[in-house]
N, C-alpha and C positions, 0 to 999 in steps of 0.2 A: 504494500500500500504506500502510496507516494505521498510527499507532505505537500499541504496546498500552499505554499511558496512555491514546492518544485514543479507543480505543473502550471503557473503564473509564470516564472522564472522561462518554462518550457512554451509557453506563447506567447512569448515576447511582453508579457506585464510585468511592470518594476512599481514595486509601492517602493515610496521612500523609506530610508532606516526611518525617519523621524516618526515614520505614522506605521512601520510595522507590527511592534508590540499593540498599539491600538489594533492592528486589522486583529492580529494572533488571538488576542482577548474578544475580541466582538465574534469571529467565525468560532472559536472556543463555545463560545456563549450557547450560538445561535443554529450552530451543526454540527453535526454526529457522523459519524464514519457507518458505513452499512456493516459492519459487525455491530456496533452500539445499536442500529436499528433493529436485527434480526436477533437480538439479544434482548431487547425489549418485547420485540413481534412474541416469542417465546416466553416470558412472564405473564403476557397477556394469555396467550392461549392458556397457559396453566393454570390463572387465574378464572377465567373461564370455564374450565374444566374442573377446577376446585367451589365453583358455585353451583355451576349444574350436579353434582354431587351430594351435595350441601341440599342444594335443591328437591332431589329424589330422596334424602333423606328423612326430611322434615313431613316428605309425603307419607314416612310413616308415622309421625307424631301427629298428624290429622285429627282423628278420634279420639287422642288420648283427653279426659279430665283430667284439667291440674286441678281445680280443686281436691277432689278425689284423693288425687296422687299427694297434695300435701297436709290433708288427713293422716294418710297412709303416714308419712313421715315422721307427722308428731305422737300418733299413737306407735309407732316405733321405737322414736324416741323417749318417751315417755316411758316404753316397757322395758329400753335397755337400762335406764337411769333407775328405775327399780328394783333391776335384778343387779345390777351395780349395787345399789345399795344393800340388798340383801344381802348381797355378799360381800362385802367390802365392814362396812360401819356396823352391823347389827353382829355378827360376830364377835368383830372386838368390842362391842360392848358387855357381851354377853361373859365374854370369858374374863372381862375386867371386874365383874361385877361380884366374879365368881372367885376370885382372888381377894378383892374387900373380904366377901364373907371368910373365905378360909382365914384372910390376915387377922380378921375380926377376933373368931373364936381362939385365933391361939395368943391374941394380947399385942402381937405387934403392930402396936399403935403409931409410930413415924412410917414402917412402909404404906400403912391402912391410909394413912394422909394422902402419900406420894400418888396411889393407886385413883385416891379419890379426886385427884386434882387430875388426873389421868381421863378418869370416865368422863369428869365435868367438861372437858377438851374432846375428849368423842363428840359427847353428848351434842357441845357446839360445832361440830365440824357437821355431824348426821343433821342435825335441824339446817343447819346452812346449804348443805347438799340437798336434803328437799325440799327447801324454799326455792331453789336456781333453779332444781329443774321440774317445781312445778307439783310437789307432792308432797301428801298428807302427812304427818310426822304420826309414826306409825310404833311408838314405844315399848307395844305389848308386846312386838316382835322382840325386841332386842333381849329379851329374859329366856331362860332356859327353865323350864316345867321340872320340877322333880329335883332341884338342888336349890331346896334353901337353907334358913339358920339351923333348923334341925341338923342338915347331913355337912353344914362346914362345923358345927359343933363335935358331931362326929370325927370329920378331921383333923379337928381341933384337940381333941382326947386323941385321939390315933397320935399323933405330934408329940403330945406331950409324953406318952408312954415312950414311943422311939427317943427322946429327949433324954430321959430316966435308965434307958438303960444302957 
C-alpha cells in the first residue's frame, strides 16, 4: 500500500513542506485505507449477526411472566434464607444454651457468663439475619426438647463425681 504523498509525488502534485503536516493530519482525519474499511465492513456484519441472534433469542422469552418468574425468586429466596438459618444460627444457639445449663449445674459461674454473652450475640446476629431477609424470628426452634435443668443437673452430678475421684 503506497503512502498518499507517494502517489501525489507520482502525479506530478507537490503540496508545500509548509502545508504538509496540515494535509497529513486532515486526510488522517478524514480517510481510511480499504483495510480500515473492510475491517470495519467486518464489525458490522458481526454486529449484525450478534443482534439477529440476540434477536431469535429473546423470541424465546416471548411468553415468559416476569412477574411470575420474580415471585419465583423471592419465595426462593426467602426458603434458602430459612434453611440458612436453620442451619447456621438455631444450632448454635441450641448447643450454647446447652453448655449455660451444663456450666450452670456444675457452679462455673465466669465460663456460664462468657457463654451467656455468647448466646446474647447469636441471639442478635439470628434476629438481624431474619429481619434482612424478611422472616419471623422463630425462637422455639432454637431449643432442643428433652435436655433441660433436670439432665444438665445430671451432668452436673456426673462432673462432680468424675471430679472426686
Amino acid at each position: 500500500m503506497k503512502n498518499i504523498n507517494e502517489i501525489l509525488i507520482g502525479l506530478d502534485i507537490q503540496i508545500p513542506e509548509g502545508k504538509k503536516a496540515d494535509f497529513d493530519k486532515e486526510f488522517a482525519e478524514n480517510y481510511k485505507t480499504i483495510a480500515d474499511y473492510d475491517k470495519q465492513k467486518m464489525k458490522l456484519e458481526q454486529a449484525q449477526s450478534d443482534l439477529s441472534t440476540a434477536r431469535t433469542q429473546l423470541e424465546g422469552f416471548k411468553d415468559v411472566d416476569v412477574s411470575d418468574l420474580k415471585n419465583q425468586i423471592t419465595t426462593l429466596t426467602n426458603t434458602l434464607a430459612t434453611k440458612e438459618s436453620e442451619h447456621m444460627a438455631e444450632p448454635a444457639q441450641r448447643v450454647q444454651k446447652n453448655r449455660i445449663l451444663v456450666l450452670r449445674s456444675t457452679g462455673d459461674t465466669l465460663r456460664e457468663q462468657t457463654d451467656q454473652i455468647q448466646l446474647q450475640m447469636l441471639n442478635q446476629h439470628y434476629k438481624a439475619f431474619s429481619k434482612a431477609a424478611g422472616l419471623p424470628l422463630q425462637q422455639e426452634r432454637a431449643w432442643v426438647a428433652g435436655f433441660g435443668s433436670k439432665q444438665a443437673r445430671e451432668v452436673g452430678e456426673a462432673f462432680n463425681r468424675f471430679e472426686k475421684s
